[in-house]
C-alpha positions in Angstrom: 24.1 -0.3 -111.7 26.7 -2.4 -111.6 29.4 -1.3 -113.7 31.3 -5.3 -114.6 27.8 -6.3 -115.5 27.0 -3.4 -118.1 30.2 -4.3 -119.8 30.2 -7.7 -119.7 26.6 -7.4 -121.3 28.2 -5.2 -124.2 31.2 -7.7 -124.3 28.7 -10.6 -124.3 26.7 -9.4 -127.9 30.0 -8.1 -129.8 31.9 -11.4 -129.2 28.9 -13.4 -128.9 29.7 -15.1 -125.8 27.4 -15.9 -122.6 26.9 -12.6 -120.4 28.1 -14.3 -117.9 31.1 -15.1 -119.7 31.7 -12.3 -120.4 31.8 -10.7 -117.2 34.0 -13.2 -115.9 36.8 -12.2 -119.0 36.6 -9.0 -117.7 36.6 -9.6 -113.8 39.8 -11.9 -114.6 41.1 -9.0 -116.6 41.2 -6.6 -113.8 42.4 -8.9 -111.5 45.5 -9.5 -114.0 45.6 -5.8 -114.2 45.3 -4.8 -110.4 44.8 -7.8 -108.1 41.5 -7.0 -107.9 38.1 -6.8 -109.4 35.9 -4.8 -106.6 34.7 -1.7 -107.8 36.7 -0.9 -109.9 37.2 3.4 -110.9 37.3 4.8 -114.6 40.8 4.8 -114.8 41.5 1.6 -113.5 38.9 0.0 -116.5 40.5 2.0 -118.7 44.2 1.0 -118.0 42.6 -2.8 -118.0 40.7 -2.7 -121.4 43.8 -1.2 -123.1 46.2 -4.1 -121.5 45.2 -7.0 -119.7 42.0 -7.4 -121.5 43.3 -7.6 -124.9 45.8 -10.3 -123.5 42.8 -12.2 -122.3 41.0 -11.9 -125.6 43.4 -13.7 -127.2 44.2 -16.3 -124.5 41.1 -17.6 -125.4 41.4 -17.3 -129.4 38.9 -13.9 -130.1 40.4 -12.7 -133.1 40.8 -8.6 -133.4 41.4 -8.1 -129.9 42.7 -4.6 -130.8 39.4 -3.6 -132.8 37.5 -5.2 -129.4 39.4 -3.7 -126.6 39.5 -0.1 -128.4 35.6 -0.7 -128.6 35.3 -1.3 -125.1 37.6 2.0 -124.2 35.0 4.1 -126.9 32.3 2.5 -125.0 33.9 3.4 -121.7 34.5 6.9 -122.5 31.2 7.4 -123.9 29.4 6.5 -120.8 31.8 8.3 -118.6 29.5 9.5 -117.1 27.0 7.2 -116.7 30.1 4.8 -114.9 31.0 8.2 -112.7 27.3 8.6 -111.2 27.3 4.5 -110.7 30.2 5.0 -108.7 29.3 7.8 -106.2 
């Protein structure tokens, strides 16, 4: 499973955007946040949906990007370890 693609799916029906979209918000967002979207680790999407994500919400006018990006983290941390056995 591909870890951008779950999230961007998630991202995609709570902001009502494309999936596609979506994905691409949060591939630019890491790449803000490290230089780099490839495969990225737990803590790296963590450090990116509290930070450069939120800034990327509102670049493109989403309102509540705080109530968003905390969403994605809760999201995040619940499927810890769904995105730790995707990973190995």
């Amino acid at each position: 499973m591909d870890i951008i693609t779950y999230f961007g799916d998630i991202l995609s029906e709570k902001i009502n955007i494309p999936p596609i979209a979506a994905r691409g918000l949060i591939r630019f967002s890491l790449k803000d946040e490290v230089g780099s979207a490839d495969t990225p680790d737990y803590e790296t999407l963590l450090k990116t949906f509290k930070n450069s994500f939120k800034n990327r919400l509102e670049r493109i006018g989403v309102e509540n990007q705080d109530k968003i990006a905390n969403f994605m983290v809760a999201e995040l941390s619940k499927k810890q370890s769904l995105f730790t056995m995707s990973s190995v």
